[in-house]
C-alpha positions as CSV (number, residue, x, y, z in Angstrom):
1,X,-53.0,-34.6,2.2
2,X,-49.8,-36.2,0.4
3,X,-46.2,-36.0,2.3
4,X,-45.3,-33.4,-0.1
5,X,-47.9,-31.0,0.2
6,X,-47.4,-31.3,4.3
7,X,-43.8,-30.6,4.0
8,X,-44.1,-28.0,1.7
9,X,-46.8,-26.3,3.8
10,X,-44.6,-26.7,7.1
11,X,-41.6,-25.3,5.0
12,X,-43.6,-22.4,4.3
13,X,-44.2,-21.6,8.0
14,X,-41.0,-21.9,8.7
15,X,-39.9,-19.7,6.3
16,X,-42.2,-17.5,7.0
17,X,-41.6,-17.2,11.2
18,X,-37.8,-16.3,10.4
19,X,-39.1,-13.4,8.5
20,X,-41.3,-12.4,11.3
21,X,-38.9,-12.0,14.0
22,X,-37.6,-8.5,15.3
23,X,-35.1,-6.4,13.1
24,X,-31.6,-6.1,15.0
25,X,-30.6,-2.8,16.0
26,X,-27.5,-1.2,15.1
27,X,-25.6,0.0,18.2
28,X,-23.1,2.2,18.4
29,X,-20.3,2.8,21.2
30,X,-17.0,4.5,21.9
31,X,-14.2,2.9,23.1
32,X,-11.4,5.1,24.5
33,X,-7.6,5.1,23.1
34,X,-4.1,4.8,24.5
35,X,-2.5,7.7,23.8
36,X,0.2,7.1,21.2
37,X,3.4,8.7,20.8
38,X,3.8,10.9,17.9
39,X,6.3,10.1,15.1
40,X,8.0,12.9,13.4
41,X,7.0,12.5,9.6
42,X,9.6,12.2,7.4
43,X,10.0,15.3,5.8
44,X,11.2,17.3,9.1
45,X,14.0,15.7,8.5
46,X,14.9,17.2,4.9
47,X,15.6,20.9,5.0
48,X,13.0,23.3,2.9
49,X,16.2,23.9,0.9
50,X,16.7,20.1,-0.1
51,X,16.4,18.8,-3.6
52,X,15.7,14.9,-4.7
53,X,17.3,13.0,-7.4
54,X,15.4,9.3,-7.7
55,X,15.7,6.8,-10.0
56,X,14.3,3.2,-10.6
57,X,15.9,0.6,-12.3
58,X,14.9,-3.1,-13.0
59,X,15.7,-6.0,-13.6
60,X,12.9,-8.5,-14.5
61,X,10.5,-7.9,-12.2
62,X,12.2,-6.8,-9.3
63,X,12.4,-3.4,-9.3
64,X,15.7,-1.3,-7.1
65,X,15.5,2.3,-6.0
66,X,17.9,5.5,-5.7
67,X,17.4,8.5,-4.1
68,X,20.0,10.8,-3.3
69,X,18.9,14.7,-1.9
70,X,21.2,17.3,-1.8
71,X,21.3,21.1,-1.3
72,X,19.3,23.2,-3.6
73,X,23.0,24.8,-4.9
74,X,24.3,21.2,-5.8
75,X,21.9,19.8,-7.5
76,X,23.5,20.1,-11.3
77,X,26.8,19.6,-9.7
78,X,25.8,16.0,-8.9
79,X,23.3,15.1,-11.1
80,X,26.0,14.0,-13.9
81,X,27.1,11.7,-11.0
82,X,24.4,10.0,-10.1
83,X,23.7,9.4,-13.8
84,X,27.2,7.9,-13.9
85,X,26.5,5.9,-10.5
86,X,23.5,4.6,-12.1
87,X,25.4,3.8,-15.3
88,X,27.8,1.8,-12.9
89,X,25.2,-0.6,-11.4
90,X,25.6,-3.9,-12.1
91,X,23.4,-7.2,-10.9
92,X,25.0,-10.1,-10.2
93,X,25.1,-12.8,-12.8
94,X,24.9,-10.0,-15.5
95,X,27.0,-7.8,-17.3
96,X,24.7,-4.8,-17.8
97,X,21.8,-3.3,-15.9
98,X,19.4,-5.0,-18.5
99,X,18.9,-1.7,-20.7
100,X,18.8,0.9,-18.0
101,X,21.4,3.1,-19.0
């Protein structure tokens, strides 16, 4: 027998073992928790009666967010001035808001 056919036959049998050997088994296990203190969420902290005005403006790609909430009653009242308050913002190094008016 040549080398080659000898160290293709022994690479075959060693191929072949590593097939051969047992499958792993999947265990499974529970591990117990700390408890953890419970955070209110968010919105328990905004009455039912609430209302949200948001707006996003940019300015290349960085990107700056408003939010104001008010009381269901004032909503149009102060909508016109958080339009105007958004019309107002200015970035430094600029003279506009970069067309978000």
């Amino acid at each position: 027998m040549t080398i080659r056919v000898l160290c293709l036959l022994l690479t075959v049998a060693f191929l072949s073992a590593l097939g051969c050997r047992r499958e792993e088994q999947i265990e499974s296990y529970n591990v117990p928790k700390k408890a953890v203190r419970q955070v209110a969420p968010a919105a328990a902290f905004v009455q039912a009666a609430d209302r949200m005005l948001a707006a996003v403006l940019t300015r290349s790609r960085t990107f700056w967010f408003f939010k104001l909430t008010v009381d269901r009653g004032l909503v149009a009242a102060q909508r016109d001035k958080f339009a105007s308050f958004l019309k107002s913002v200015r970035f430094a190094g600029s003279g506009a808001t970069d067309g978000n008016q």
